[in-house]
C-alpha positions as CSV (number, residue, x, y, z in Angstrom):
1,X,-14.8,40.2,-1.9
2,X,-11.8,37.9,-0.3
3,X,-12.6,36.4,2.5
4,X,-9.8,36.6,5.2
5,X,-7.5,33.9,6.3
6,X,-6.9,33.3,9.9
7,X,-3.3,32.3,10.8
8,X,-5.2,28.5,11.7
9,X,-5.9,28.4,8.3
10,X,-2.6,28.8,7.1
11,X,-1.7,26.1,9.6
12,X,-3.3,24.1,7.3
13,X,-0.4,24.5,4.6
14,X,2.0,22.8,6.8
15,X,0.7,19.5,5.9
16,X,0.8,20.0,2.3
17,X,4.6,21.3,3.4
18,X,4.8,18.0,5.3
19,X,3.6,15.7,2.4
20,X,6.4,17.7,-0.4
21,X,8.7,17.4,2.6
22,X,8.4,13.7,2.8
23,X,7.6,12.9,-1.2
24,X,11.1,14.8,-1.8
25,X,12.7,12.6,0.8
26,X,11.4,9.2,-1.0
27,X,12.3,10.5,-4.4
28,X,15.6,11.7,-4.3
29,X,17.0,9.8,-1.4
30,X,17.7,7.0,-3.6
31,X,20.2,9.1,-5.3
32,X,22.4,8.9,-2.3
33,X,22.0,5.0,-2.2
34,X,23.5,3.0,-4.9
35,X,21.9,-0.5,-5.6
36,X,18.6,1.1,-4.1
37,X,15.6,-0.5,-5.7
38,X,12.4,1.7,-5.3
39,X,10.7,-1.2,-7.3
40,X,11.5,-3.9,-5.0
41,X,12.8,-2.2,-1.6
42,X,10.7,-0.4,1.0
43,X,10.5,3.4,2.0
44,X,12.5,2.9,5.1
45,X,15.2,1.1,3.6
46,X,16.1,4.7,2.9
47,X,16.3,6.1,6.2
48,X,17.5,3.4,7.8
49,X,20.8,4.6,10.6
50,X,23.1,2.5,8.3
51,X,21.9,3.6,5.1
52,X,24.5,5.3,2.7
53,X,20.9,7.7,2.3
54,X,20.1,8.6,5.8
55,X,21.6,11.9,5.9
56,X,19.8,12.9,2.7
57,X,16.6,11.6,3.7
58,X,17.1,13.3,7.4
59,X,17.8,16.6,5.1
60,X,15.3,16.1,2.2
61,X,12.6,15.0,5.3
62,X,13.3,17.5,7.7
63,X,10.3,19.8,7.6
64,X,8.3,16.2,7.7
65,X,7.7,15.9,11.7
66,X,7.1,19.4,12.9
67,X,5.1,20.4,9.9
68,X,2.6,17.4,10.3
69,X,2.7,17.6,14.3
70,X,1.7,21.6,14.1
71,X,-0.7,20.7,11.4
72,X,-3.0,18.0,12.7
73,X,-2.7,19.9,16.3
74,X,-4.0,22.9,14.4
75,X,-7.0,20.3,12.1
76,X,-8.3,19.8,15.8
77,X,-8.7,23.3,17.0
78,X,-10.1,24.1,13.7
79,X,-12.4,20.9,13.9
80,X,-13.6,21.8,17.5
81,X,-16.5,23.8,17.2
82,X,-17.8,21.6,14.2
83,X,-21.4,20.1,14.7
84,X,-20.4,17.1,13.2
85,X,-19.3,14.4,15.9
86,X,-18.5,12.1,13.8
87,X,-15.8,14.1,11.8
88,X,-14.3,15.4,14.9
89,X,-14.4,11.3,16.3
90,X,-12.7,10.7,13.1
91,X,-10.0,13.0,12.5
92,X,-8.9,13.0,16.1
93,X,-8.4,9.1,15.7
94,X,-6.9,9.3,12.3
95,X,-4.0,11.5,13.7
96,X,-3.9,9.8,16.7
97,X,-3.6,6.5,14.7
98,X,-1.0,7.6,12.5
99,X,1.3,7.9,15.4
100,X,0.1,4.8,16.9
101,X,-1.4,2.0,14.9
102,X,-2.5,1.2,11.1
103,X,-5.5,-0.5,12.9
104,X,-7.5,2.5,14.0
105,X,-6.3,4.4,11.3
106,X,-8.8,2.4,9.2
107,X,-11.9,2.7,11.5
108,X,-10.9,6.1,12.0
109,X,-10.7,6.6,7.9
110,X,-14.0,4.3,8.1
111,X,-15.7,6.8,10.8
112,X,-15.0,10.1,8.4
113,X,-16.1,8.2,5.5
114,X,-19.5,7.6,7.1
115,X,-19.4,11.0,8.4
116,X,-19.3,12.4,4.8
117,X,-22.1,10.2,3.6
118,X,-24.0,11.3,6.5
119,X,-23.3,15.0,6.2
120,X,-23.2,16.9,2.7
121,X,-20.8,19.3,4.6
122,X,-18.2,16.7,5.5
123,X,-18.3,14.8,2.1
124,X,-15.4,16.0,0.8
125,X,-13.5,14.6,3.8
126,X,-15.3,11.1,2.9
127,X,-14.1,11.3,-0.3
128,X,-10.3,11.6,0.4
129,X,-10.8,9.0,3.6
130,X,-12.4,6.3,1.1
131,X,-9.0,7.1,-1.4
132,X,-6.8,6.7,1.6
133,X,-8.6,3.5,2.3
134,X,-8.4,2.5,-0.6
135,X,-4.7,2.7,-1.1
136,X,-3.9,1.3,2.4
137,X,-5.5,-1.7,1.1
138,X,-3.8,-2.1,-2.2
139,X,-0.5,-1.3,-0.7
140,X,-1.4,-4.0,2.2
141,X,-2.9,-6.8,-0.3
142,X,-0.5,-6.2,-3.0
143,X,2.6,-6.1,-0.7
144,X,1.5,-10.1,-0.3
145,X,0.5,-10.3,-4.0
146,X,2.7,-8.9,-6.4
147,X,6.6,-10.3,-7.2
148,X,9.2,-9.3,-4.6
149,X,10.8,-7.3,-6.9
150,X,7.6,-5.0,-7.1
151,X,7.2,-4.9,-3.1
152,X,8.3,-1.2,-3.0
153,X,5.8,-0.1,-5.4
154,X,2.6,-1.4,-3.6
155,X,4.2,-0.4,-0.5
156,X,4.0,3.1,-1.3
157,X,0.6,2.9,-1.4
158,X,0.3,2.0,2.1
159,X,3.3,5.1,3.3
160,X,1.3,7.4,0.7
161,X,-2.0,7.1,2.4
162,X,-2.0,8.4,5.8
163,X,0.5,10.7,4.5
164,X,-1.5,12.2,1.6
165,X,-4.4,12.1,4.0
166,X,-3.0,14.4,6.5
167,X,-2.2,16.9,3.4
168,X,-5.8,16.9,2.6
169,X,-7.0,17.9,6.0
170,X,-4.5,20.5,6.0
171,X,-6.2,22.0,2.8
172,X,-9.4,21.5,4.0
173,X,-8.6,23.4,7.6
174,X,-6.8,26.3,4.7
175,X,-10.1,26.1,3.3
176,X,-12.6,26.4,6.3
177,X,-13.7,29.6,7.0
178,X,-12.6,31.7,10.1
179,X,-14.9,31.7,12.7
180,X,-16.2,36.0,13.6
């Protein structure tokens, strides 16, 4: 029997709509940029206002903004009736932090990550909070490590992370089931 889907749950789909949004935007906005380096230059090189790109990447990116605002407002209706304190601490931080500061964006990644160890029903969100971790950290030490001309490369580590992470919660709100 299929389950069905509430229209919350279909919120969830904006954020993997958010995340091809923004990965189109970082792809093929080079393309309108000649002498761009993704090796050795950062993301926002290409959106920058003087940018030969910025009208591509304003185009390619477009669906970026509203798709991730709508989808982490819907992650925290779909979170609110969720026993787990923790998770709902968490995830209202991590999208709270995204806006504001990479700082609590890890102790909010931190907070979910001990959430899913504590709760076999939040592991999954663990998981993907640990990669996201994860590649904040590489993109952060390796942006101080690695040759200049590799600087973009680690760096997208760092703009991948809280980026891929809100895609994953939007899954996992497509995934939850609808409250009767």
């Amino acid at each position: 029997m299929i389950k069905e889907k509430s229209l919350l749950n279909y919120c969830g789909l904006l954020g993997v709509a958010a995340f091809l949004s923004y990965t189109a935007a970082v792809v093929f906005s080079p393309l309108a940029y000649s002498g761009y380096d993704w090796m050795a230059q950062a993301v926002s090189d290409l959106s920058a206002s003087n940018a030969p790109s910025h009208q591509l990447w304003n185009q390619l990116s477009s669906l970026y903004n509203v798709c991730t605002l709508v989808c982490a407002m819907m992650v925290c209706i779909g979170i609110q009736d969720k026993k787990n304190r923790l998770l709902q601490v968490g995830i209202k931080m991590h999208i709270f932090s995204t806006v504001i500061v990479v700082l609590l964006s890890i102790v909010s990644l931190v907070l979910i990550i001990i959430a899913g160890a504590k709760d076999k029903s939040c592991r999954s969100y663990g998981i993907f909070a640990a990669i996201a971790l994860g590649m904040m950290m590489v993109g952060a030490m390796g942006m101080n490590i690695v040759p200049k001309e590799y600087f973009g490369v680690v760096e997208r580590f760092s703009v991948f992370a809280a980026v891929g992470y809100n895609a994953v919660l939007g899954v996992q709100l497509f995934r939850m089931k609808p409250e009767k």
